[in-house]
C-alpha positions as a printed Julia matrix, in Angstrom:
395×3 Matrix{Float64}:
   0.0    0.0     0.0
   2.23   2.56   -1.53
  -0.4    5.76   -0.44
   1.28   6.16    2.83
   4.33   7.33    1.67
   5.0   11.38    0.32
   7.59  13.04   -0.65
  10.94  12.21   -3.84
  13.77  13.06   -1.61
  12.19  14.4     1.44
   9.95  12.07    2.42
   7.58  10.91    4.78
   6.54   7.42    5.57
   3.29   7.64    8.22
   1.51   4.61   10.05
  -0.71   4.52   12.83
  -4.83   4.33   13.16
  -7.1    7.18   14.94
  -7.57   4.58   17.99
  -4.26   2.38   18.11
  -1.67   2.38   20.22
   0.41   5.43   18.2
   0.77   7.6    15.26
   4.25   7.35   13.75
   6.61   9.12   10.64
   9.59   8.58    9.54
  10.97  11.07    7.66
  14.41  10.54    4.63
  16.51  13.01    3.02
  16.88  15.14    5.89
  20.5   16.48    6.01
  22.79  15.92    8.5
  24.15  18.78   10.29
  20.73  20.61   11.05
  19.87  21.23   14.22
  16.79  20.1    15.67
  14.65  21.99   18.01
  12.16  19.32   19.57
  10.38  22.04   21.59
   9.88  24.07   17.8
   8.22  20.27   16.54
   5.88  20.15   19.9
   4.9   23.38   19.37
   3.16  22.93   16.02
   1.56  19.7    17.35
   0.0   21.44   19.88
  -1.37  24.03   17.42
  -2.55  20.72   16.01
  -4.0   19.1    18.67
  -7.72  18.18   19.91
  -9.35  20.0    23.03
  -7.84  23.14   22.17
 -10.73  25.37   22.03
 -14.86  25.15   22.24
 -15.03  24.29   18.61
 -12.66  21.5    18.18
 -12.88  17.89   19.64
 -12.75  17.52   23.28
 -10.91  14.5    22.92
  -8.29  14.82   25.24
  -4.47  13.89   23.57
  -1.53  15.7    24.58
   0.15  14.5    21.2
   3.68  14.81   22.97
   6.52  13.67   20.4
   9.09  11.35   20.4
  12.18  11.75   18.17
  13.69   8.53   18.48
  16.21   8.25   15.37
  18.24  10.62   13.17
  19.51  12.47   15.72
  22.43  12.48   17.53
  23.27  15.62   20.62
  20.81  17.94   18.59
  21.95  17.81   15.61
  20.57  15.39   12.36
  22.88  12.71   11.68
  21.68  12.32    7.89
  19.76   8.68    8.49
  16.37   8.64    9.0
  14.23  10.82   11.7
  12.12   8.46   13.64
   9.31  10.42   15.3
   6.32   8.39   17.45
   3.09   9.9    19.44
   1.1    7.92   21.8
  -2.73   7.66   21.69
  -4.16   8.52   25.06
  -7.79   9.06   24.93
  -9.21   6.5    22.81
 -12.25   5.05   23.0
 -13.88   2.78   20.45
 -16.77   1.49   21.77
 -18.57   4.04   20.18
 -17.42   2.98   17.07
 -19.1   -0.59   17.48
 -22.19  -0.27   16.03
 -21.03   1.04   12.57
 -18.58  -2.12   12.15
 -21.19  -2.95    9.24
 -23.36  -0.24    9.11
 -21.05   2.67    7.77
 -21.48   6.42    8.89
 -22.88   8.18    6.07
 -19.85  10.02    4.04
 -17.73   8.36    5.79
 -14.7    5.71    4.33
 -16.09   2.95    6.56
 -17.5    0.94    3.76
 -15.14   1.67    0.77
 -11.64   0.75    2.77
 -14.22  -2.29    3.84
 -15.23  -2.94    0.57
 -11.06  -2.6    -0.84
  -9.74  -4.5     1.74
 -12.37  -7.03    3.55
 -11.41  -5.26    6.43
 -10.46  -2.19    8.58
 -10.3   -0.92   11.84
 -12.94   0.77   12.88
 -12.47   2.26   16.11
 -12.9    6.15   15.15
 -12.06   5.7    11.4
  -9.18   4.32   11.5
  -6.27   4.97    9.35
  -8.93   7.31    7.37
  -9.35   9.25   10.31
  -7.87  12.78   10.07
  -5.64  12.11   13.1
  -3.57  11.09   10.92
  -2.06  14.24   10.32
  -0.46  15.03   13.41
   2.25  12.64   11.22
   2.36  15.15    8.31
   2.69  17.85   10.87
   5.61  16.64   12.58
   7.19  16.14    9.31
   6.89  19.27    8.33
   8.82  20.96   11.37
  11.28  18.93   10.05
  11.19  20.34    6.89
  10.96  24.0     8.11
  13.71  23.8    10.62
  15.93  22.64    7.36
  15.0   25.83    5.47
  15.72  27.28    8.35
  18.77  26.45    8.59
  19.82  26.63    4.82
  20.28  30.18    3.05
  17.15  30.69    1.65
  14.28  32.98    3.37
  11.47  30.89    3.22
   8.12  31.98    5.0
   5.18  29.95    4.87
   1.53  30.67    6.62
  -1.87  30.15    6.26
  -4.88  31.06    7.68
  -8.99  30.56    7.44
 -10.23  32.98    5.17
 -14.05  31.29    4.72
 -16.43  29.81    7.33
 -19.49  29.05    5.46
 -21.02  32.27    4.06
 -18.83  34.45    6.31
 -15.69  35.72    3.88
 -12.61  37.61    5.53
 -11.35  40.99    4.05
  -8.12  40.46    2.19
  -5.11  40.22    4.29
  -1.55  41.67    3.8
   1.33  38.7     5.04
   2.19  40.64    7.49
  -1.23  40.72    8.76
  -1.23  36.63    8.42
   1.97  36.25   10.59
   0.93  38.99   13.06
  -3.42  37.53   13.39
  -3.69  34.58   12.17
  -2.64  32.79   15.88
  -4.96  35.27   18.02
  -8.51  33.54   17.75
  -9.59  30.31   18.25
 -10.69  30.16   14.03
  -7.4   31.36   12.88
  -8.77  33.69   10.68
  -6.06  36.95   10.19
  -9.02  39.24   10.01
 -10.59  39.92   13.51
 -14.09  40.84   12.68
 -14.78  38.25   10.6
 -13.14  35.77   12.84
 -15.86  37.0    15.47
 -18.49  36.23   12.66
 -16.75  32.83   11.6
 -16.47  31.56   15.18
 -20.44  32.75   16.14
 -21.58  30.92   13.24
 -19.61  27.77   14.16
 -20.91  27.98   17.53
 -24.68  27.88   16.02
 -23.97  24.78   14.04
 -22.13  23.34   16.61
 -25.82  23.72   18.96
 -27.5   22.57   16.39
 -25.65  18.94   15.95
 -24.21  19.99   12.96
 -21.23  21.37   11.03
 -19.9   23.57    9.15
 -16.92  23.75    5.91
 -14.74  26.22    5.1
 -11.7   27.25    3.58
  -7.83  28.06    4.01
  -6.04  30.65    2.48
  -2.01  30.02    1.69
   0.97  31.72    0.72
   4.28  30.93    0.83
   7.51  33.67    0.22
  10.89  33.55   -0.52
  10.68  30.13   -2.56
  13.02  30.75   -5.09
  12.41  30.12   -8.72
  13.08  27.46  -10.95
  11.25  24.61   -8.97
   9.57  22.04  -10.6
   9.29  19.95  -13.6
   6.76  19.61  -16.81
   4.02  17.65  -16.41
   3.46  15.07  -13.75
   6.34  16.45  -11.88
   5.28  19.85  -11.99
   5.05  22.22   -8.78
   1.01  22.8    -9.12
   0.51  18.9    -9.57
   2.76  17.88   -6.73
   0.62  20.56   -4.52
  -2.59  19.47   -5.62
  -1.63  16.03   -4.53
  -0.18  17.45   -1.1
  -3.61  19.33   -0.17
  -5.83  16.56   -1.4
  -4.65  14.52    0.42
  -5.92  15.98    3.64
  -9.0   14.5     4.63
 -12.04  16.13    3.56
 -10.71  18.9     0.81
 -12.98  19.54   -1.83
 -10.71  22.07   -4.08
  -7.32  23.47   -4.42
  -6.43  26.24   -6.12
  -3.46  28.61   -6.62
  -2.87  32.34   -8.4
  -6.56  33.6    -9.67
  -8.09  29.99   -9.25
 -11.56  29.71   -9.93
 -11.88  33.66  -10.89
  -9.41  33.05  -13.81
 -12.58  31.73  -15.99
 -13.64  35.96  -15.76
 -10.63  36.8   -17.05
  -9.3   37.71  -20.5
  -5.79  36.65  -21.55
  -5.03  40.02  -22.15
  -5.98  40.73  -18.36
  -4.36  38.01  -16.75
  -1.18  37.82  -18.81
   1.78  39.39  -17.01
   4.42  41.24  -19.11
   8.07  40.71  -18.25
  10.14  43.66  -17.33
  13.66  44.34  -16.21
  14.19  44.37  -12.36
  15.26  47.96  -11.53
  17.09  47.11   -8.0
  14.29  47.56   -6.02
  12.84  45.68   -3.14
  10.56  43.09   -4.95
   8.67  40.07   -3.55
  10.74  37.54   -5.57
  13.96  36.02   -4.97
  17.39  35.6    -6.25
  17.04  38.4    -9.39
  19.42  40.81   -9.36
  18.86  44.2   -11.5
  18.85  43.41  -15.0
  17.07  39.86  -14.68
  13.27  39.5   -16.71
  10.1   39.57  -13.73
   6.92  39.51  -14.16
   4.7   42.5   -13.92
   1.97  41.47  -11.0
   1.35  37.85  -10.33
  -2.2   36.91  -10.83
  -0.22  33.7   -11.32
   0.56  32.85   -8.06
   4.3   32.22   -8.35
   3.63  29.55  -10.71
   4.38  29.51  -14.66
   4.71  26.64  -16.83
   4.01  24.39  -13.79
   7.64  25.85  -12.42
   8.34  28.43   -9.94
   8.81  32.01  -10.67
  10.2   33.43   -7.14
   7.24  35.52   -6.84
   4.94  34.79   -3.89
   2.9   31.13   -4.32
  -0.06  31.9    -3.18
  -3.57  29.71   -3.03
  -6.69  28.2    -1.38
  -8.36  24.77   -0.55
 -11.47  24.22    0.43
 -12.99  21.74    3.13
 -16.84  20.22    3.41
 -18.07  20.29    6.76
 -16.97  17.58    9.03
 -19.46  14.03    8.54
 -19.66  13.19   12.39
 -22.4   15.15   13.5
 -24.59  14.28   16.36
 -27.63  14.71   13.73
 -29.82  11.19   13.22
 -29.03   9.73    9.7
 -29.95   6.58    7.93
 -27.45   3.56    7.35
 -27.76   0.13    5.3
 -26.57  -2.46    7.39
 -24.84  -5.23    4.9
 -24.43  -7.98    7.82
 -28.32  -7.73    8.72
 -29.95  -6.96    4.92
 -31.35  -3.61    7.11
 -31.46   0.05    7.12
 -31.86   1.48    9.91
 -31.27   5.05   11.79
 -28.27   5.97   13.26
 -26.55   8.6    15.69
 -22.79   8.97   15.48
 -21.41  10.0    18.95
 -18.04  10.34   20.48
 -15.92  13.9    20.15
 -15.88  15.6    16.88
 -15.0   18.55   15.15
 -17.74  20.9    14.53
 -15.44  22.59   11.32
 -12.23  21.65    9.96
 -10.29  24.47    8.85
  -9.14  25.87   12.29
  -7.14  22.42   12.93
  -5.99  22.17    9.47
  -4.24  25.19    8.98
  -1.1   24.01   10.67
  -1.55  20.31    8.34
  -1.81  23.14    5.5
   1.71  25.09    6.44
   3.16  21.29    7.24
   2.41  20.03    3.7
   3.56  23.11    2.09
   7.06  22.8     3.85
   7.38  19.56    2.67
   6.73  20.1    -0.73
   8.66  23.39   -0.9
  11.59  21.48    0.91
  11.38  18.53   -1.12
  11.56  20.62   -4.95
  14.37  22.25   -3.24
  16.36  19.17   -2.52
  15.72  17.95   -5.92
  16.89  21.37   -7.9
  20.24  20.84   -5.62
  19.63  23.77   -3.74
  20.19  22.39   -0.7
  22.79  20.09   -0.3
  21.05  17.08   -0.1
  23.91  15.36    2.14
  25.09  18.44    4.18
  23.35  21.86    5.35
  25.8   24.4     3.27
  27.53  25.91    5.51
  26.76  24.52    8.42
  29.5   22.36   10.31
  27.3   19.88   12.36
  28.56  18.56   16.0
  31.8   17.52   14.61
  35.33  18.87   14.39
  36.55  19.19   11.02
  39.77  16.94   12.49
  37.61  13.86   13.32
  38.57  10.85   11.49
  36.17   7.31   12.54
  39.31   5.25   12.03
  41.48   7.54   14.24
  42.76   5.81   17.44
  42.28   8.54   19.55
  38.38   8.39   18.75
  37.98   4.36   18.77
């Protein structure tokens, strides 16, 4: 089952089920010589994690990591980065009376009908708790950007809660507001709006989709590949894969089908010296004049800003009765799904959203050669340039 791998050279192998014993990544092609701030990967779990607000699942995990390979005194040794987190709060009992009658919208009967099996204590491997993987991974991958020399910023935030739209918000404005509500939403008023209409669905038994805003600076250009390989398909595949997104989109997106070519092609100019948003030109090089393109041309990166959205349906556990086809008894019959659940998705997922971007981003990079994929340029590791393995003095 090849799906539960990601990455070319930076990559991520996941396992783990929503109600097993843990969640677990291992992550390749990490560079030795980086070092690795443990606290910096806990911290983005816990943006992560369930229970942290009124409208997320009170199900209680503390989702503390364990780095338990690739790592030697703080610093990446170059082999792979072993990372586990312990289910705490499990409780599938609740689960046991969908075993064959499957939660509407739910993958309870396709992985049942692919495999002849599955577990179905709380979904699963299909369960979205699977992401706290991804999300580990990809502190690794922005503590190795960190560490290289390129300026790479990456942040989302929840621009669309139902029919409640934020204003349009500056970078700045994502870095500085994105963190101060419990919707993550950059834009204050509407994240008042956003989180009262949650709340309403959330009395009701019901929920609530949204969407994510994204955009990531100083990626420098020249990423990607034609085709299959190219740096819109490779993020298409990185936010589908999230559980639950409906649409991904990057540049003008959907709004392009308005627009002319005339309108939305972008002449090329000479760069006069002055403070752009790209990378890497220096004055003299060809940019392009605006970027309704969202950093991406020809499926390859231009160094302007990538910038995008993907959309999420509202969550399919609600407390709300609904009607099930049991295939062991021949009956259908109502059903209630309880246990702890989401009442909207996009709060939680903005952090999977920044996670799968600094994978991707990371992983182009690696492949281009622009980071060594061996050795952090520049950066010396834990060892002294004199030590030699075979040396007696060091045996």
């Amino acid at each position: 089952m090849n799906g539960n791998r990601f990455g070319r050279l930076f990559q991520l192998t996941t396992y783990g089920e929503s109600h097993g014993d843990a969640m677990g990544v291992t992550v390749s092609g990490v560079p030795a010589g980086v070092e690795l701030d443990e606290e910096a990967i806990q911290a983005q779990l816990d943006r992560r994690k369930p229970g942290q607000s009124m409208i997320t699942t009170s199900r209680g995990e503390p989702d503390e990591v364990v780095v338990n390979s690739g790592v030697q005194d703080g610093y990446t040794t170059g082999t792979p980065i072993g990372m586990v987190i312990q289910n705490k709060d499990a409780r599938s009992g609740k689960y046991e009376p969908y075993v064959t009658a499957p939660r509407p919208s739910h993958g309870d009967y396709t992985y049942s009908a692919k495999f002849g099996t599955r577990n179905w204590g709380g979904g699963g491997r299909s369960s979205a708790r699977e992401t706290v993987n991804w999300v580990a991974a990809g502190a690794v991958a922005e503590q190795v950007l960190d560490a290289s020399d390129y300026d790479v910023e990456i942040k989302a935030h929840v621009n669309r809660i139902g029919d409640v739209e934020a204003d349009e918000v500056s970078f700045e404005q994502l870095l500085a507001n994105s963190e101060e509500n419990d919707v993550r939403c950059a834009d204050p008023e509407a994240a008042a709006e956003m989180q009262e209409l949650i709340e309403r669905y959330q009395e009701e038994g019901d929920s609530i989709g949204g969407s994510i805003y994204f955009e990531c600076r100083g990626v420098p250009r020249g990423l990607g590949a034609p085709r299959f390989d190219s740096f819109p398909a490779r993020l298409g595949q990185a936010m589908f894969s999230i559980p639950a997104t409906t649409g991904v989109e990057y540049g003008l997106g959907n709004d392009a089908t308005d627009v002319a070519g005339s309108e939305r092609n972008e002449d090329w100019t000479f760069d006069d010296g002055e403070s752009h948003d790209h990378v890497e030109s220096e004055e003299g090089d060809p940019v392009p004049v605006g970027n309704d393109h969202g950093g991406l041309q020809g499926g390859i990166t231009t160094g302007e800003p990538i910038y995008g959205e993907a959309t999420w349906h509202a969550p399919t556990s609600i407390p709300k009765k609904q009607r099930s086809a049991d295939w062991e008894t021949g009956e259908e019959k109502e059903v209630q799904v309880v246990g702890r659940h989401d009442p909207v998705l996009p709060p939680r997922a903005v952090p999977v959203v920044e996670a799968m971007l600094y994978c991707t981003v990371l992983d182009f990079m690696l492949l281009a050669g622009r980071i060594n994929p061996d050795r952090v340029d520049g950066k010396p590791g834990q060892y002294d340039t004199d030590y030699h393995p075979s040396s007696p003095d060091n045996e």
